[in-house]
C-alpha positions as CSV (number, residue, x, y, z in Angstrom):
1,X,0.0,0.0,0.0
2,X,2.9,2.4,0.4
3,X,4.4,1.6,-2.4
4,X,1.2,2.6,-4.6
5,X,0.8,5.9,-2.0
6,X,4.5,6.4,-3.4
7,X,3.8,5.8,-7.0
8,X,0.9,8.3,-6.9
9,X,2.4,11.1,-5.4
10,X,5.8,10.9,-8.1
11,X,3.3,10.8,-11.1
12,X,1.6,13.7,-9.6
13,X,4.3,15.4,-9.5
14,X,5.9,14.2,-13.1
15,X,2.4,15.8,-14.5
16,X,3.5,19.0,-13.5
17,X,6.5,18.3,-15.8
18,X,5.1,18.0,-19.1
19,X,7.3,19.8,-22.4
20,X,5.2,22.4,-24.2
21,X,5.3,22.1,-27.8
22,X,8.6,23.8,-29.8
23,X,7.2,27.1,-30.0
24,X,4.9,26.9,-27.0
25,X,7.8,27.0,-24.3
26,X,9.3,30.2,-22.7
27,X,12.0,30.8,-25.2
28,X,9.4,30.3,-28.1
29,X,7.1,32.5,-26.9
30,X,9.5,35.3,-26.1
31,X,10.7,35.3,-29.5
32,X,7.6,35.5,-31.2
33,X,6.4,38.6,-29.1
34,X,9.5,40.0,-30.1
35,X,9.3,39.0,-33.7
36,X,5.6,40.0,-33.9
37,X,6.2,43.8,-34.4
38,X,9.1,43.2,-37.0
39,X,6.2,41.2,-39.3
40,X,3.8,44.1,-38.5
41,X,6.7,46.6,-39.6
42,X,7.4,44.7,-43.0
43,X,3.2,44.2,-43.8
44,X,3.2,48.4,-43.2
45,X,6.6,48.3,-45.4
46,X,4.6,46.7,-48.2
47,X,1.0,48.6,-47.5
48,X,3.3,51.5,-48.2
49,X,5.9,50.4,-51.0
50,X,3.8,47.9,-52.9
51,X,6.6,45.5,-52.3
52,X,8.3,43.8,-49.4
53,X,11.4,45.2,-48.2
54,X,14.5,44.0,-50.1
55,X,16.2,44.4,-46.8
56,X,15.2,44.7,-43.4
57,X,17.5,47.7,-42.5
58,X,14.9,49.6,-44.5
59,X,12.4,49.4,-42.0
60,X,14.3,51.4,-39.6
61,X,13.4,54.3,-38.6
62,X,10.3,54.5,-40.1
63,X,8.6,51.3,-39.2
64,X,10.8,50.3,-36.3
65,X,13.0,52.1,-34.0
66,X,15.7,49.3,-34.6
67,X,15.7,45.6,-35.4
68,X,16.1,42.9,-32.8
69,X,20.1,41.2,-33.5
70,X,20.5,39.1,-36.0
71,X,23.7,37.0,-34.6
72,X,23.9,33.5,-34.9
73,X,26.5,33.5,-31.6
74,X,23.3,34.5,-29.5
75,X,21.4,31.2,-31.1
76,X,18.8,32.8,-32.7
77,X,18.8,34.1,-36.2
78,X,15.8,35.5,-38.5
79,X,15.2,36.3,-42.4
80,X,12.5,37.3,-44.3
81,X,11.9,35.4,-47.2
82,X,10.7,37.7,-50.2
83,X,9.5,35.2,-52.8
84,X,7.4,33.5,-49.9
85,X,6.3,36.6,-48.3
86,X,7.4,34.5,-45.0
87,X,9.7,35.5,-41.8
88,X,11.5,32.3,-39.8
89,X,13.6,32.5,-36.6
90,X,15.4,29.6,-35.8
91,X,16.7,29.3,-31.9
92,X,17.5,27.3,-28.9
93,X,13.9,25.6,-27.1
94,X,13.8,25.9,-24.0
95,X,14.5,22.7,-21.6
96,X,13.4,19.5,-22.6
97,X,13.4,20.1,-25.9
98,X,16.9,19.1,-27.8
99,X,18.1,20.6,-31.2
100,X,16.9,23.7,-32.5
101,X,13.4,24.8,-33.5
102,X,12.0,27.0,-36.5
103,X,9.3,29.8,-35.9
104,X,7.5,31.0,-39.5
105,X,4.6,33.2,-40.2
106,X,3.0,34.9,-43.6
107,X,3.5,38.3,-43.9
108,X,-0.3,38.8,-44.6
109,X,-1.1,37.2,-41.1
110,X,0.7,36.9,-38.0
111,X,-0.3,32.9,-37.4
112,X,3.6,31.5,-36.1
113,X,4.2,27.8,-37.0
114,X,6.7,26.3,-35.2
115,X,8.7,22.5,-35.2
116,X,11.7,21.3,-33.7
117,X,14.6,19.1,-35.1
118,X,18.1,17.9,-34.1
């Protein structure tokens, strides 16, 4: 009987311990409230221009204040991709997850997808 008292309370406690989905966890969900207002400032870009910008300096000043760093030492690195009219993160999940995971949206509409993979 102790033993199955025992039992219960550790998978109690390993419930609490579930992973969140690549894109779900903290580090995810940081990113993509940072990211949001960059995908904002290009769909302006292009209300404006007609065209998405060659270049994401070009959002700066007038649609940003300054872009997030781009610097694959920090573990996360962005790009817009023009012929898509898509813009992807890639960075480091947060614990359990191994490997890296991949963040996209449209341009059109903020909806982030996001999968993991060694």
């Amino acid at each position: 009987m102790l033993r199955l008292g025992v039992l219960v309370i550790i998978c109690s406690l390993l419930c609490g311990c579930y992973a969140r989905a690549v894109g779900n966890d903290s580090a995810g969900q940081k990113l993509q409230a940072k990211f949001t207002p960059v995908v904002v400032a290009i769909r302006a870009y292009q209300q404006k221009y007609g065209a998405l910008p060659g270049n994401l300096a070009l959002l700066v000043p007038d649609f940003l204040a300054q872009l997030p760093a781009n610097n694959p030492a920090s573990g996360v690195v962005y790009h817009l991709n023009v012929a898509q009219g898509t813009f992807t993160f890639l960075y480091t999940p947060s614990w359990p997850h191994p490997g890296r995971g991949s963040c996209s949206t449209s341009i059109r509409q903020v909806n982030w997808q996001c999968a993991g993979f060694m």
